[in-house]
C-alpha positions as CSV (number, residue, x, y, z in Angstrom):
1,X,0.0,0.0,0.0
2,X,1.4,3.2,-0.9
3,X,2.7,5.3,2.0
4,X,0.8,9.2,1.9
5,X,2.4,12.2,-0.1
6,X,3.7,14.7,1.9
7,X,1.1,14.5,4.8
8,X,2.4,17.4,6.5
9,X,1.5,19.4,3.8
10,X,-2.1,17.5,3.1
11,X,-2.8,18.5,6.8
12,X,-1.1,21.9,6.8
13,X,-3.2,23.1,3.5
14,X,-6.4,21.7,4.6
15,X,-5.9,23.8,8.0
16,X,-4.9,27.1,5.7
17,X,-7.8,26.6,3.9
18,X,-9.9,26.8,7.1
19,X,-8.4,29.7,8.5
20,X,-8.9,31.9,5.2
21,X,-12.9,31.1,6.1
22,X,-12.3,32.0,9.5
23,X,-10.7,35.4,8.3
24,X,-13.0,35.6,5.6
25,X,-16.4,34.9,7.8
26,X,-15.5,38.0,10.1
27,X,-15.3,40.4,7.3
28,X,-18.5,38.7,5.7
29,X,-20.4,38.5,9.2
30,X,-21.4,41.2,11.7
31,X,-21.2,40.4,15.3
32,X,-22.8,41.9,18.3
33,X,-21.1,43.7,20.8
34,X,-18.4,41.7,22.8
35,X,-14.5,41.2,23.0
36,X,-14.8,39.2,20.4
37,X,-15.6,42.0,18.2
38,X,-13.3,44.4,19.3
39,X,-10.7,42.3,18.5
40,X,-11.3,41.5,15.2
41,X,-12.5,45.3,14.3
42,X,-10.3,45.5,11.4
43,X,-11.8,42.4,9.8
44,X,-15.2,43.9,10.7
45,X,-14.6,47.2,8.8
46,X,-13.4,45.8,5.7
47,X,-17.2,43.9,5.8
48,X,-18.8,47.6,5.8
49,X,-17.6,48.5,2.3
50,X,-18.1,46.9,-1.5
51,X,-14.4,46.3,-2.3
52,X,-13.7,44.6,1.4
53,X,-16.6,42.5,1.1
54,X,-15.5,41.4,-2.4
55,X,-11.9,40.7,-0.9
56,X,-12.9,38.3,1.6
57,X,-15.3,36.2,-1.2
58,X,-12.4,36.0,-3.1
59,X,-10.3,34.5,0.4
60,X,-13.4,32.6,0.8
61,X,-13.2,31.1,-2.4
62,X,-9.2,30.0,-1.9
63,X,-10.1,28.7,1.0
64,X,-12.5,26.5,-0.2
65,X,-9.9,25.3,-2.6
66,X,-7.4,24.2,-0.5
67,X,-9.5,22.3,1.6
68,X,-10.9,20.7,-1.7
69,X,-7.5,20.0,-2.8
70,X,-6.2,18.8,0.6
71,X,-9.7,16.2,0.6
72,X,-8.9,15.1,-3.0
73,X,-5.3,14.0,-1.8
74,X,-6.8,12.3,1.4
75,X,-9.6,10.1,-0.5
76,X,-7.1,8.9,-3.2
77,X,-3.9,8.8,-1.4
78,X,-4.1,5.4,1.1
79,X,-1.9,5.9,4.2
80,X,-0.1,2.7,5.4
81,X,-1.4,0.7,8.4
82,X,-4.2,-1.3,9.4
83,X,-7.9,-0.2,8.6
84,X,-8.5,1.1,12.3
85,X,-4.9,3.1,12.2
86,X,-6.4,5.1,8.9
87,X,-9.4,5.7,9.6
88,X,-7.9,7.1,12.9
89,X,-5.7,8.8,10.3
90,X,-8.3,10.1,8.8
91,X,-10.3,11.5,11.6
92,X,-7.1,13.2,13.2
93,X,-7.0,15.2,9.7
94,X,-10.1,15.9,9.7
95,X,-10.1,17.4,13.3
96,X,-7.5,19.2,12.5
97,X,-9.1,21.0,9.4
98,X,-11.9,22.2,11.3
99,X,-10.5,23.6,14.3
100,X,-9.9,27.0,12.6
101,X,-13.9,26.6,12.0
102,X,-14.8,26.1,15.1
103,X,-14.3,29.8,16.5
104,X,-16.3,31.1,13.1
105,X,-19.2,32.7,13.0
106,X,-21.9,31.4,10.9
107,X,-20.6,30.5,7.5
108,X,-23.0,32.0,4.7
109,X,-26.3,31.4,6.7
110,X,-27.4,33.5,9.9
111,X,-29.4,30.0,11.0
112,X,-26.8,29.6,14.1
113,X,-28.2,33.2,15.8
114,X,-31.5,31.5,15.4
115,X,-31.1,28.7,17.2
116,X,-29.3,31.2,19.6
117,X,-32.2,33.1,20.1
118,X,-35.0,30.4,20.4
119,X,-33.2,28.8,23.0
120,X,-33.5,32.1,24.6
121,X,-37.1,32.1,24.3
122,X,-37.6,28.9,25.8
123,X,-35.3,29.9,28.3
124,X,-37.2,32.7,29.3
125,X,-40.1,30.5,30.2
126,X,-42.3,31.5,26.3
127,X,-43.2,29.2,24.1
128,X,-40.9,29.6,21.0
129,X,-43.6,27.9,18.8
130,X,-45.8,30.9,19.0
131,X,-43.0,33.8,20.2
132,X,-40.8,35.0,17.6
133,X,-37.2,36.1,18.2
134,X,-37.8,39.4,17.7
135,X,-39.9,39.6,21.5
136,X,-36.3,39.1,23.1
137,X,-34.3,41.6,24.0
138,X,-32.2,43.4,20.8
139,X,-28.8,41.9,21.9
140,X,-30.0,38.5,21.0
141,X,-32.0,39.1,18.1
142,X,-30.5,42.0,16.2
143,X,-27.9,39.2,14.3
144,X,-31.6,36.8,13.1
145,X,-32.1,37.1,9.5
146,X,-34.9,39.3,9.1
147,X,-36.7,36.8,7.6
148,X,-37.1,34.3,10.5
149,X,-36.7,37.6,13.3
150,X,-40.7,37.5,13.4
151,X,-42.0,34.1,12.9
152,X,-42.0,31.0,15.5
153,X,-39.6,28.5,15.0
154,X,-39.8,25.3,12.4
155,X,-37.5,23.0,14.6
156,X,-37.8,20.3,17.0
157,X,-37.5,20.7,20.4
158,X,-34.2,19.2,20.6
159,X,-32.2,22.1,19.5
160,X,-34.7,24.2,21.4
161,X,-33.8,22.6,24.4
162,X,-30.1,23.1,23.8
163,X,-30.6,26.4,22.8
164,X,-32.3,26.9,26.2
165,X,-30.1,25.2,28.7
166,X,-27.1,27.3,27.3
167,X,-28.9,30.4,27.8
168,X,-29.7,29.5,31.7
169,X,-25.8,28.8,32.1
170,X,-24.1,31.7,29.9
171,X,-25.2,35.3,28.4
172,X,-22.6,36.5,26.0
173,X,-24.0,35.7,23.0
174,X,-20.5,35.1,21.5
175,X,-20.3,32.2,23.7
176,X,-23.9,31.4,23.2
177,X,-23.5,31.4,19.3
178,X,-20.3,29.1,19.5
179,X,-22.0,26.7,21.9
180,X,-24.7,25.9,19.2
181,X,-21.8,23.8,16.7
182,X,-21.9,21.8,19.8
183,X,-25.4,19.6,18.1
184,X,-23.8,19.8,14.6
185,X,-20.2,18.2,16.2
186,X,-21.8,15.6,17.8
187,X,-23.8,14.7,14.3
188,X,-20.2,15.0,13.1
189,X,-18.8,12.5,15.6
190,X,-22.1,9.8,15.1
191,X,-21.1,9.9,11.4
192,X,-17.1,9.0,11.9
193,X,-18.5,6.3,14.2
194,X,-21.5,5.1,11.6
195,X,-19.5,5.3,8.5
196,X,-16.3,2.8,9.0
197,X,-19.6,0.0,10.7
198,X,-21.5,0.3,7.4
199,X,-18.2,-0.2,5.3
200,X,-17.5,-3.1,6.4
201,X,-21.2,-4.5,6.2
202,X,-20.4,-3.5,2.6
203,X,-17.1,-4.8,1.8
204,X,-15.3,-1.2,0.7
205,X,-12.4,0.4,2.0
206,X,-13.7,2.0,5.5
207,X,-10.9,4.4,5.6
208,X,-11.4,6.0,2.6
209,X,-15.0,6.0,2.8
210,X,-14.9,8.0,6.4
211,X,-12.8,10.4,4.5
212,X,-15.2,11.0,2.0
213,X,-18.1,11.1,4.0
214,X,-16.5,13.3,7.3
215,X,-13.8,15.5,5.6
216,X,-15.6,16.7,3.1
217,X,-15.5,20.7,2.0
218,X,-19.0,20.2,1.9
219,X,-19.4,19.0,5.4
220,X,-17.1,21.1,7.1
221,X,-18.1,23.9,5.4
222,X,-21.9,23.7,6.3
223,X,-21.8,21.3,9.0
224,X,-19.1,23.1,11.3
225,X,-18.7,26.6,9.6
226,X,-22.1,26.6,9.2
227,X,-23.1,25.2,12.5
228,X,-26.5,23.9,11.0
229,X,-28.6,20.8,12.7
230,X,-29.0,19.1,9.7
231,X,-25.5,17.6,10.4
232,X,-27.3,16.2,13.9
233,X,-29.6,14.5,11.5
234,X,-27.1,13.2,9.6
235,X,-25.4,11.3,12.3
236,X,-28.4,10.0,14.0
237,X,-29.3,8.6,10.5
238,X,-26.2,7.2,9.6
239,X,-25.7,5.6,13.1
240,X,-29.5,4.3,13.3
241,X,-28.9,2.8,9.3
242,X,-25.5,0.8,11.7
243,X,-28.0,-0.1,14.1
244,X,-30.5,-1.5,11.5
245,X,-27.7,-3.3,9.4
246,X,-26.9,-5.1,13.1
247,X,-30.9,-5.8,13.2
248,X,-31.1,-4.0,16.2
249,X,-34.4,-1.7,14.4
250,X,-35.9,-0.8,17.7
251,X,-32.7,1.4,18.6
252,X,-32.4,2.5,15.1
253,X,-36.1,4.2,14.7
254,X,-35.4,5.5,18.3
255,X,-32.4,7.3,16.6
256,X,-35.0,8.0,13.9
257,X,-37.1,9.7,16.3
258,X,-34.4,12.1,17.7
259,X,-33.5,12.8,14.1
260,X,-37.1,14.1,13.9
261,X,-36.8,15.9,17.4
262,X,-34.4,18.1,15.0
263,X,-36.1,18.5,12.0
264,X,-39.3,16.7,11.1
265,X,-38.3,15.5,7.8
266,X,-35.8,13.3,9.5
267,X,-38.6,11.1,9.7
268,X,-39.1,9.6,6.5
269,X,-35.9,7.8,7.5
270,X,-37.8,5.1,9.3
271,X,-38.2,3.8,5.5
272,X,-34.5,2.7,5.1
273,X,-34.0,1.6,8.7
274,X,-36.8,-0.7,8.5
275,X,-36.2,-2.4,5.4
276,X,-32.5,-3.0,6.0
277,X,-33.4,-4.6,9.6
278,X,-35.9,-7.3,7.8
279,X,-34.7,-10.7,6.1
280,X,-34.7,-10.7,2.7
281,X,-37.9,-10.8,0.3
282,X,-40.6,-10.1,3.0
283,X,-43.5,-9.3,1.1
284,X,-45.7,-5.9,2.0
285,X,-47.7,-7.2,5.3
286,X,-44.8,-8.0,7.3
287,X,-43.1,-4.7,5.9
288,X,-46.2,-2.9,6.5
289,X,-46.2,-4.1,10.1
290,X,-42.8,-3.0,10.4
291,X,-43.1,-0.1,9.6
292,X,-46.3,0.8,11.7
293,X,-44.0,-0.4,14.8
294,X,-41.2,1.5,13.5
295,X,-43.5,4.9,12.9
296,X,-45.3,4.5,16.0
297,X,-41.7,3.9,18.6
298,X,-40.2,7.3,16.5
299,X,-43.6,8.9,17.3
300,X,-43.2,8.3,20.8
301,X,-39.6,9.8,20.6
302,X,-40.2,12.9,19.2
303,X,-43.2,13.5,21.4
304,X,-41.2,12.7,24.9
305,X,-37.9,14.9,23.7
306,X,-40.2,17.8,24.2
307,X,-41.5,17.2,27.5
308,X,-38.8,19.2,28.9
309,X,-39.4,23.0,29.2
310,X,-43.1,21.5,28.4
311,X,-42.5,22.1,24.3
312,X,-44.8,19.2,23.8
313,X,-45.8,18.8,20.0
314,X,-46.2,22.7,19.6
315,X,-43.9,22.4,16.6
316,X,-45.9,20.4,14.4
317,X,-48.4,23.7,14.0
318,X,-45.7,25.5,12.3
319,X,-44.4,23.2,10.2
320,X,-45.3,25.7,7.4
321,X,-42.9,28.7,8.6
322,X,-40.0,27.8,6.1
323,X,-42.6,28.1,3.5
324,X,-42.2,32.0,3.7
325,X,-39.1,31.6,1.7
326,X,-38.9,31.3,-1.9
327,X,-35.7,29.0,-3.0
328,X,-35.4,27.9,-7.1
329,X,-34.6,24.3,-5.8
330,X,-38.0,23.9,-4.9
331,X,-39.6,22.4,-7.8
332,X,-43.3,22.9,-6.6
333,X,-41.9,26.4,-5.5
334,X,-40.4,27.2,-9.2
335,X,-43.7,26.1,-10.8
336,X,-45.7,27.4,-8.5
337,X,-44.3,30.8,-9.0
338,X,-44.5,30.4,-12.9
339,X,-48.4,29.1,-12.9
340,X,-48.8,32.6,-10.4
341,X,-47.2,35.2,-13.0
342,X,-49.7,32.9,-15.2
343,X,-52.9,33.5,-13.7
344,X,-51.9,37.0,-13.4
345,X,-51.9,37.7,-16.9
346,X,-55.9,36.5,-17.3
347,X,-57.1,38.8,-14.5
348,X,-58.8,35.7,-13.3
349,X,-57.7,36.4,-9.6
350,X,-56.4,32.8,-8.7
351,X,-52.9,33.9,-8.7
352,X,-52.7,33.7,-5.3
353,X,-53.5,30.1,-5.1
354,X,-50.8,29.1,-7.1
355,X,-48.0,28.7,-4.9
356,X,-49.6,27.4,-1.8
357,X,-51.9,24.8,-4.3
358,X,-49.0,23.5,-5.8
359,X,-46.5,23.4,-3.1
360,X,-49.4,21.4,-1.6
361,X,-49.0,19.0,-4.3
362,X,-45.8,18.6,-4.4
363,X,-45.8,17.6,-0.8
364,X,-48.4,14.4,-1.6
365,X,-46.3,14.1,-4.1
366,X,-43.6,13.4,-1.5
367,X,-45.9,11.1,0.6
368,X,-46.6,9.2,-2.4
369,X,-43.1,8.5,-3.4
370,X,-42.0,7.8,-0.3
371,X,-44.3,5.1,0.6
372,X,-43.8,3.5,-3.1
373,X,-40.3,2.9,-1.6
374,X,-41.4,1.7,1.6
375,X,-43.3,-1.1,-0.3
376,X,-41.1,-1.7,-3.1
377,X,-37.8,-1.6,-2.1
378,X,-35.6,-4.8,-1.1
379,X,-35.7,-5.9,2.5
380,X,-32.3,-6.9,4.1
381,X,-29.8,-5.2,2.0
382,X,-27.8,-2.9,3.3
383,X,-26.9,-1.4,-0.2
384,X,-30.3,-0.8,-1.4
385,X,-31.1,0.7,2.1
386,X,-29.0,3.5,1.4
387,X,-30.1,3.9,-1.8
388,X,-33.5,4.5,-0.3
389,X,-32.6,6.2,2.1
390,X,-31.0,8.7,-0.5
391,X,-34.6,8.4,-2.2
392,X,-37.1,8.9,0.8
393,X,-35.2,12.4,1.9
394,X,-34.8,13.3,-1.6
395,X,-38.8,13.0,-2.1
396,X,-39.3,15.4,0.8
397,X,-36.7,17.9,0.3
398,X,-36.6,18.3,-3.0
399,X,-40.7,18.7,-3.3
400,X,-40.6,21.0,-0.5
401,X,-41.8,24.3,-0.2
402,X,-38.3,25.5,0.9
403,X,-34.8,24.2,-0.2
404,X,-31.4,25.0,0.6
405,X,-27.9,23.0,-0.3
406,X,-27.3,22.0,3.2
407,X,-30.2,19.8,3.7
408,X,-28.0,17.7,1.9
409,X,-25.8,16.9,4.6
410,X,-28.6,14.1,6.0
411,X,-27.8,12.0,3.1
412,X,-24.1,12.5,2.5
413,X,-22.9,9.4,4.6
414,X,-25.6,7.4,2.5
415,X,-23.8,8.9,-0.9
416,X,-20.7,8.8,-0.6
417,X,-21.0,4.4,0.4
418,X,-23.3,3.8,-2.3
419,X,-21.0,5.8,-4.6
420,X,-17.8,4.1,-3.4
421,X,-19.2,0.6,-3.2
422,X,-20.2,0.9,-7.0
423,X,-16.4,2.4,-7.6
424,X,-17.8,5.9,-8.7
425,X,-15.1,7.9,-6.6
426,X,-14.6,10.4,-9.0
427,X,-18.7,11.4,-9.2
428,X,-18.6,11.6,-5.4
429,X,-16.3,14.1,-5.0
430,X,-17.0,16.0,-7.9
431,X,-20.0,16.4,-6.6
432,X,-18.5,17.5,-2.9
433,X,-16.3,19.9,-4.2
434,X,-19.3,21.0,-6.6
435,X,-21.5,21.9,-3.3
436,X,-18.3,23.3,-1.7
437,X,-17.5,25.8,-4.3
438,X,-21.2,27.0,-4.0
439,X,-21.8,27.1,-0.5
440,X,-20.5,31.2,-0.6
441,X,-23.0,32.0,-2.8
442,X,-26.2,30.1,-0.6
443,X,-26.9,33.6,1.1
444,X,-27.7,35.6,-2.5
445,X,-29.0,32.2,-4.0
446,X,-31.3,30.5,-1.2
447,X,-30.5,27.2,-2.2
448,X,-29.9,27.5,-5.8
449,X,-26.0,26.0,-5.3
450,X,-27.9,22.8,-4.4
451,X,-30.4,22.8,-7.7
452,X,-26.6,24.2,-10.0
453,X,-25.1,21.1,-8.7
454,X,-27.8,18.7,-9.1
455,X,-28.2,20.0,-12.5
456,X,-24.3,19.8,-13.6
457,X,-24.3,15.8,-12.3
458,X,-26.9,15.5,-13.6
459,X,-26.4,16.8,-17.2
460,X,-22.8,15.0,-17.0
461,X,-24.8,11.7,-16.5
462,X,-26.8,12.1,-19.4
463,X,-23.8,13.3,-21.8
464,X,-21.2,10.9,-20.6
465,X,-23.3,8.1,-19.4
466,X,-21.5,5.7,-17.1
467,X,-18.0,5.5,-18.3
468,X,-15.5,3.1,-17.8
469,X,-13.4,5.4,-16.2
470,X,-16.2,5.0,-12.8
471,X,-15.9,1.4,-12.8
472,X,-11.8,1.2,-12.1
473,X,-10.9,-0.1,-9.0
474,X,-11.3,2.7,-6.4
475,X,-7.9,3.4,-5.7
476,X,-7.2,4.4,-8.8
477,X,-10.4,6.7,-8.8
């Protein structure tokens, strides 16, 4: 096996790469009052003016390639050892990479001053499903996209709880703000822990899989820079999808059900966990029964994580709130718009029953797809579970009202297997670095670097078909 290239410098100009987003998320984010900010004033000034601003996306951007470039070397460069000792390899890289990010604020998304600030609401002893962020006092709010300042919050009462407990202990909102990556590490930890287990039920290269599942620009970007609770999701998944492959499914959907404590789509992962846990070829009643079980014990879950601070199922009644947002990778969104300038053109009036009719749609849509898995699908294999499990979330975010790249993050353990185990490498982290190089732009195009990339695979697919190049041996990839 060939011994690494250099890995000093593989470590050194991953760690580069994440201290140019540091630098660069200070000049691109404004912080509240705190020493924080006074030392980092000169960062913060260049943010106030056009040329500055400019500056720090182009430091963004370098940064984003050498932590793509250092990730490249890492997936195709074996180190020497036994499997445990890389993939230990490869998670000592990856800390390293993201300890720059783990002092950054927010990464292009103001989502982690939200979860700042509805922990504060619960804290305070209000019900953050009915009061909005902007009731709290300005010190904790004034940093909420304006957007979500004045609406309840859409999550689970997991992260509400966090957010809450926090606030009781600490007040700078500095601190407060940093403590919230603490949800998306541990989803980060649960996925180097899941990933290696479900290699080996596969019969691929573990290392290399952790490394492209956990050191991804993509992940670290989003999951740590960005601090977002989708990367919570994805570890519970990935470890429940372990725990189902073991056929251990009560444990799994109990995962399942914290995943949904976070965000409610979460849920449709009961599909994959199910089917992978049953013998093979059991026809729809015993699946159906399965799944009922399963449903029912994730249920339960969600509804007892929000007993605490008495959150009980508050959240389901604003579900909706991310609807207020209009992203082009929602399809029902994008047609819904299109059928509303439509309708506007006949005078008729409807136009205003355009978007909410057909986002409507798109959601049974969703329903509808996702239980034709859940009856179709192969029972007991663990390969066609994470193709499904790609699937079910797929149905539900991509026919959702609202859509932004980072909701991929629940399936990128689930990619990049599937992807390795049928030796297409190179697509996999094409299409990390893809979603990397876009992730600056998610602020200006809500979601659009998710429906750019999807369409670039996509159209490569369909020119190039499946080459021979994706079936050599993956170390060659």
């Amino acid at each position: 096996m060939r011994a690494p290239t250099l890995p000093g410098t593989l470590v050194s100009r991953g760690v580069c790469g994440s201290v140019l987003l540091l630098l660069a998320g200070f000049v691109l984010n404004e912080l509240p009052p705190s020493p924080v900010r006074f030392l980092v004033a000169p960062l913060q000034w260049l943010g106030t003016n056009a040329p500055g601003r400019f500056l720090a996306l182009v430091v963004t951007l370098i940064g984003v390639a050498l932590l793509t470039h250092a990730w490249v070397s890492l997936v195709r460069t074996p180190a020497e050892g036994s499997a445990d000792e890389r993939i230990r390899h490869v998670r000592g890289v990856t800390m390293r990479w993201m300890a720059p990010l783990l002092i950054a604020p927010p990464l292009f998304s103001h989502d982690g001053w939200s979860y700042m600030a509805q922990g504060a609401v619960a804290a305070s002893g209000r019900d953050p499903y009915t009061i909005s962020p902007g009731e709290m006092p300005e010190l904790l709010t004034s940093m909420v996209d304006p957007i979500w300042r004045y609406t309840p919050t859409p999550y689970g009462p997991i992260p509400i709880i966090w957010g809450a407990l926090t606030r009781e202990v600490f007040g700078d909102p500095t601190l407060l703000l940093l403590l919230q990556r603490v949800p998306a590490l541990i989803g980060l930890a649960l996925t180097a822990w899941a990933v290696p287990r479900l290699a080996r039920h596969l019969g691929i290269d573990p290392a290399r899989a952790t490394a492209l599942a956990i050191a991804s620009p993509f992940v670290l970007v989003h999951a740590v820079g960005g601090l977002h609770n989708d990367a919570l999701v994805m570890g519970l998944v990935a470890a429940a999808l372990v725990f189902a492959a073991e056929r251990r499914w009560v444990l799994g959907v109990v995962l399942v059900g914290l995943a949904a404590a976070v965000k409610f789509t979460a849920v449709v992962a009961v599909v994959p966990v199910v089917l992978v846990s049953l013998p093979g070829a059991v026809r729809a009643p015993g699946r159906f029964l399965r799944l009922a079980a399963g449903g029912l014990i994730a249920a339960a879950t969600v509804a007892a994580s929000g007993i605490p601070y008495g959150l009980g199922l508050g959240w389901v009644k604003v579900l909706s709130v991310p609807g207020v947002v209009v992203t082009p990778a929602s399809a029902p969104t994008a047609v819904g718009v299109v059928l509303e300038w439509l309708l506007a053109q006949t005078g008729s009036g409807l136009e205003m029953y355009a978007v909410p009719v057909v986002r409507a749609l798109g959601m049974a849509l969703a329903v509808a797809l996702v239980i034709v898995l859940a009856l179709t699908r192969p029972t007991g294999d663990p390969t066609s579970g994470l193709a499904t499990c790609i699937g079910v979330f797929a149905a539900v975010v991509l026919l959702a009202p609202v859509v932004q790249s980072w909701y991929a993050l629940a399936v990128v353990p689930a990619a990049a297997l599937l992807l390795l185990e049928r030796r297409r490498t190179r697509r996999a982290i094409f299409l990390g670095a893809a979603l990397a190089f876009l992730a600056p732009l998610d602020s200006e195009m809500a979601g659009g670097s998710l429906l750019a990339a999807g369409l670039v695979v996509l159209g490569l697919t369909i020119v190039r078909g499946v080459r021979a190049g994706d079936s050599r041996p993956v170390a060659d990839a």
